[in-house]
N, C-alpha and C positions, 0 to 999 in steps of 0.2 A: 257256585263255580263260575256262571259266567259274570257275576260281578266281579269277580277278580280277574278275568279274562278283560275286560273292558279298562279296569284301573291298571293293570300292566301294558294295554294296549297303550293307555297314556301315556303311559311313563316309558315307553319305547319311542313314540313319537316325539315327545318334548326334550327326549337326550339327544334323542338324534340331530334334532333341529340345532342346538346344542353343540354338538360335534360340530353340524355342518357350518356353524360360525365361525370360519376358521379367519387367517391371516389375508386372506382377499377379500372378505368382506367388510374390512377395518375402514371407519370414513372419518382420515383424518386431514390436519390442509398439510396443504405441498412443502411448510416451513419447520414444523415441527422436529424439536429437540432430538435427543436418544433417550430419555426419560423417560418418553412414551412408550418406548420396547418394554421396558420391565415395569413400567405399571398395565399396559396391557399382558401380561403373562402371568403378573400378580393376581388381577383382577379374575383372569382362567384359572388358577389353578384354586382361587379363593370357590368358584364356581363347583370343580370338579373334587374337591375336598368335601362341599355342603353335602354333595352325592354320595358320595363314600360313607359321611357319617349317617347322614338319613340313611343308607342300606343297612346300616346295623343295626338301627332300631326294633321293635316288637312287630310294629305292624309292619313294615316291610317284609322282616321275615320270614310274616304269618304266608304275605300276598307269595312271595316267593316260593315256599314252602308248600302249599295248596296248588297254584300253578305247575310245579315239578310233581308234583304224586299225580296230577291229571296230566300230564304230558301236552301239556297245550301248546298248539302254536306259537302266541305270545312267550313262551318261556323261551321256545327255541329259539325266537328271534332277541330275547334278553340276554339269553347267554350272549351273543355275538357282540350285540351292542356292549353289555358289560364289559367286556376285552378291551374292547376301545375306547371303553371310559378310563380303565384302568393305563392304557398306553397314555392317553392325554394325561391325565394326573402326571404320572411320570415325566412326560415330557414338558408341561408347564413348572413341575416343580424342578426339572434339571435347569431350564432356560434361567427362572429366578435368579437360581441358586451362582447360577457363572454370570450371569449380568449384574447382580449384586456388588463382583470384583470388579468391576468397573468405576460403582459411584463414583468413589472418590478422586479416580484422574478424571472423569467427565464435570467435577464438580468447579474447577474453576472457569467452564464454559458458562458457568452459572454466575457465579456470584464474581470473579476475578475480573481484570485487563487482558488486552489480548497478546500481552507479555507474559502476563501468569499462563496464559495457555499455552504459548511458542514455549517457554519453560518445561512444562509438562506433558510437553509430543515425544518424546522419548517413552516416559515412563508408559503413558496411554497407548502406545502404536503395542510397546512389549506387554500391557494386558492382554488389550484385544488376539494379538498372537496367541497367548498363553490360551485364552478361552475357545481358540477359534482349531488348537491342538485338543484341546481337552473334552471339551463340553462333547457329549452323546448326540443332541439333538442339534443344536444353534449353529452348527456347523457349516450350511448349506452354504453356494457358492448367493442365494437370494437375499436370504438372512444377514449376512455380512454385508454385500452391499446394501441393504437396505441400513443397516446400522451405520455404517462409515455414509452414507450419505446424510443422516439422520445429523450426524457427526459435524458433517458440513454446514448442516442447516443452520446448528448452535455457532458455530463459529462468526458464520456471517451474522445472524440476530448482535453477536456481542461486539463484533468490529462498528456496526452499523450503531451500537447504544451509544457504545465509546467514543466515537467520532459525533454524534449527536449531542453530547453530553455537556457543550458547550453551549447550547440551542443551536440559533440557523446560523449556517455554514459560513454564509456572508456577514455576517458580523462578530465572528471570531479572531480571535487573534492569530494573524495568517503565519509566520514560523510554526506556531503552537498545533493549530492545524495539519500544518503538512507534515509536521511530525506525524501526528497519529493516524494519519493516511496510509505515509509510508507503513509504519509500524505494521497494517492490517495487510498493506502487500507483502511485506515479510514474512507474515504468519503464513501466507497462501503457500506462498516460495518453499517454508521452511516442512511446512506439515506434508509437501510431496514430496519430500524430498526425503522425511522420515519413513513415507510411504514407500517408498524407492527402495531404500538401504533393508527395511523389513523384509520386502518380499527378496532382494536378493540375496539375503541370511539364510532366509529358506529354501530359493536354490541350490543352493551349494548341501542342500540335505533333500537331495532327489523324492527318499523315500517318503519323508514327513509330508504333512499338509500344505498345498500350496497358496498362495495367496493371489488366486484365480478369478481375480474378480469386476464386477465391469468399470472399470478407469471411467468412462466419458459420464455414468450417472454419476459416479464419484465426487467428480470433481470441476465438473460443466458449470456446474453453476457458480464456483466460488471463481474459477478462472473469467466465467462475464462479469463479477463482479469486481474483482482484480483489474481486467481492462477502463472498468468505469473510474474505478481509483485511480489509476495512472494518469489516465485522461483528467481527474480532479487533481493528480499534482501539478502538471504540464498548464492546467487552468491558475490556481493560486500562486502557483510561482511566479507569474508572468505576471498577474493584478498586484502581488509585493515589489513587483523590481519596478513596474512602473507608479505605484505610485507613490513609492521615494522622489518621483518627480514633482510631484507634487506638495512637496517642501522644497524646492528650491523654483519657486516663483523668479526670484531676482534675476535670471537670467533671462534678459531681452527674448521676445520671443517665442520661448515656451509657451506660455499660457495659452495658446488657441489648441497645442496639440494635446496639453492637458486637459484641458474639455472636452476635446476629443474622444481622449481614454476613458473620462468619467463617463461618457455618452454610453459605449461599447461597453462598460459592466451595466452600466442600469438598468440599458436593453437586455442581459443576460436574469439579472436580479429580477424581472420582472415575470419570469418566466414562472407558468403555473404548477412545474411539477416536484418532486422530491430529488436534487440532486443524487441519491447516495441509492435511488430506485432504477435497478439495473438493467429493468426490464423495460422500461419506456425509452425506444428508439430515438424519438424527439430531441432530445441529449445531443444524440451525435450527432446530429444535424445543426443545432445550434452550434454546438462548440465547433462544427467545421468552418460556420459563418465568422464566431471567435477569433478564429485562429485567420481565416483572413482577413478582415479587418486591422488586428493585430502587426498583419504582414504590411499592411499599408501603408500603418501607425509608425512602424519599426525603417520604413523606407524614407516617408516625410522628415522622420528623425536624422538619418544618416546624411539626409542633405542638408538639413540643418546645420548639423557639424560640418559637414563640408565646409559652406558657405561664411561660417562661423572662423574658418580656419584663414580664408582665401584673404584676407584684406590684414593681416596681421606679419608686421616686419620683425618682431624683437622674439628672438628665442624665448626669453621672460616669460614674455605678454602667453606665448604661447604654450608653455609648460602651464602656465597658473590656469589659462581656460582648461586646458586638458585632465589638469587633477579634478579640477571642478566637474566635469563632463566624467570621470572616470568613478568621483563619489556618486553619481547619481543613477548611472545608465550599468545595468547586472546582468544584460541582454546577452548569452554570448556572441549573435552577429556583430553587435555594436558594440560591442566589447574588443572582438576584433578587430574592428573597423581604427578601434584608439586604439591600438598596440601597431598598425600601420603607423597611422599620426605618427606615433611616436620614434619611428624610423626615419619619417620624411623631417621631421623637428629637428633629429638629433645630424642628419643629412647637412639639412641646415647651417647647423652651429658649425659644421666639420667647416665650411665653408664664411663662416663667420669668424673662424678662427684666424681661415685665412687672412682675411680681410682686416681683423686686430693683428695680426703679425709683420703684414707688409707695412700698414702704419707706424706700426711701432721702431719698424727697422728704417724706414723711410723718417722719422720727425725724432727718432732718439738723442740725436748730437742737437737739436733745436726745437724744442715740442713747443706747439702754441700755448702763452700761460696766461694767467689772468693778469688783468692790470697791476702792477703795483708789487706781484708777488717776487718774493725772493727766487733768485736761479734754484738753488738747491731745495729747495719746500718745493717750487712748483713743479721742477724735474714728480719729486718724488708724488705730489697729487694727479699730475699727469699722469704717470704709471701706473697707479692705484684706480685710479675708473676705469683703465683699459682694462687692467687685472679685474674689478667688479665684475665689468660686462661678459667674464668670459666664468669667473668663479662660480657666480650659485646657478648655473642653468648643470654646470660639467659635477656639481655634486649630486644634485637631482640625476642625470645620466647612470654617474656612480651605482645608486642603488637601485637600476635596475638590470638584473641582472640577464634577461632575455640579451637586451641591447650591448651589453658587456661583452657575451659571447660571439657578436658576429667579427668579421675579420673587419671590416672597417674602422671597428669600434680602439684597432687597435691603433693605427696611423692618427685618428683623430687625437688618442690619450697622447702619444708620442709632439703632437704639436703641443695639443695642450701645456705638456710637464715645457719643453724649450718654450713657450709663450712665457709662463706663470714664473720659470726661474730665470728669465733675463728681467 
């Protein structure tokens, strides 16, 4: 008897230990999937199943059996513990059993893009619903958040492969890139927003389960990373627009500020850490240095043009720099800056029209002609250069149509059409 007193004592101790293993003492890292929910609850109920069937066996029976006719101790405290073996079996095998319905929307966090998953935030957000109504145990306001965080974790893991997946960031193809940048901030955007519309379906049904759960573990960390991204498009976009400068050498000038620009990425490219790692503060501090630099870049530019502009008399001359200036610079300060120009240009012309008109009215009954030319020829070759100098600058004008709509734009067309038809 008391050898069986002793092998029940054990076996009270090692279930207990057992039991006591619960969800707080899980050491798992801070990134992990939701996959890990249900292979740890697998893993327990695989645990408290062994138990169950070892109690059916001969010799436990026997230990059982002998313990209960001596009324031991050990029994009494078996029965207890048995209870709450049998509670955990139950609630490992319910948690399985509703986590199960999940695989399958959790599975394109796995093996998909982070389009496949923006896709199936609908269906995913109405499982977890469905299980978080349903399920006995899994229900807790911990357990969910622990899950929808879990949730988050896969997300970022697959935004971060997908955008890696090119290798390093700086020798990607930069469009390509910020496509799939953006892409992952729209996932962020789109999955709280799923989050949003879920839990207010279930307001509107007071009675039901609510979805009470803590927002900031939620979704903290996919929003630092969202910031980090933003900050990577507001980066790449600006190394694409300028270094379209970068093919066009031929324009006197440039090339010092283009070296410039090369300077300012290599100094960033040289930098030792993981762009797309959200937690290294270092980041934003460089890119604050970035972005002033850039501001410097962007100012030496604008007096560029400026100065580019100031010594130049033919409307022509000065439309043609300007498209030039307008294929290359995607800045929108300096983008601006030519959509000015281009007021003060067409200003211009207004006033160049003048100046072909009184000519024209002034030399029409006796225009200067070349030597030797016939009256009537040279009438009409005289006509035809004034008409030139005023024609392809006012079709360029033509098509654009900011400049169309001001009120100026209409007195200048009105000289124009009386220039061109006399």
């Amino acid at each position: 008897a008391e050898h069986i007193e002793r092998v029940l004592e054990d076996w009270c101790t090692r279930t207990e230990a057992l039991l006591e293993l619960g969800e707080g003492n899980r050491k798992e890292s801070d990134e992990v999937g939701p996959d890990t929910e249900l292979e740890y609850w697998r893993n327990r109920m695989a645990k408290f199943n062994s138990i169950t069937e070892q109690l059916k066996s001969k010799e436990c029976k026997l230990v059982l059996g002998v313990a209960m006719a001596g009324r031991s101790k050990a029994h009494r405290n078996w029965k207890a513990i048995d209870m709450k073996v049998t509670d955990a079996a139950n609630e490992s095998k319910d948690n399985v059993k509703y986590l199960t319905t999940l695989e399958k929307s959790l599975e394109p966090m796995y093996t998909g893009s982070p389009q496949t998953v923006l896709d199936g935030l609908p269906a995913l957000l109405n499982n977890i619903k469905m299980m978080h109504t349903i399920a006995r145990y899994y229900n807790t306001p911990e357990r969910m958040t622990t899950l929808f965080y879990k949730v988050t974790n896969q997300m970022i893991t697959n935004c971060k492969a997908y955008i890696a997946v090119g290798g390093n960031l700086w020798n990607q193809d930069k469009p390509a890139l910020l496509e799939n940048l953006k892409l992952a901030v729209k996932l962020e955007e789109r999955y709280k927003e799923e989050y949003r519309l879920t839990r207010e379906r279930l307001q509107t049904q007071p009675k039901g389960k609510q979805f009470d759960f803590d927002i900031e573990k939620i979704f903290g960390k996919f929003e630092l990373f969202t910031k980090r991204l933003n900050k990577l498009v507001d980066m790449f976009t600006t190394i694409h627009q300028f270094s379209t400068l970068a093919e066009h050498t031929h324009i006197d000038g440039l090339e010092e500020m283009i070296q410039n620009f090369f300077k300012i990425t290599d100094d960033f490219k040289r930098k030792p850490y993981d762009l797309l790692d959200y937690t290294k503060n270092q980041f934003d501090r460089d890119f604050l240095e970035f972005n002033v630099n850039i501001h410097d870049l962007e100012m030496a530019l604008q007096g560029f043009i400026n100065s580019s502009f100031e010594n130049i008399t033919s409307t022509e001359h000065a439309l043609n720099l300007l498209r030039q200036f307008q294929s290359i610079l995607q800045r929108e300060t300096l983008k601006q800056d030519l959509d000015d120009k281009y007021m003060v240009i067409f200003q211009n012309y207004g006033l160049d029209l003048d100046a072909v008109q009184k000519i024209y009215e002034k030399h029409k009954h006796s225009p200067s002609l070349p030597r030797n030319a016939p009256p009537v020829a040279g009438d009409i070759m005289w006509s035809r250069q004034l008409l030139r100098r005023i024609e392809e600058p006012m079709r360029k004008f033509a098509a654009n149509e900011a400049i169309m709509r001001t009120k100026e734009s209409k007195r200048t067309v009105k000289t124009y059409n009386t220039v061109a038809k006399a």
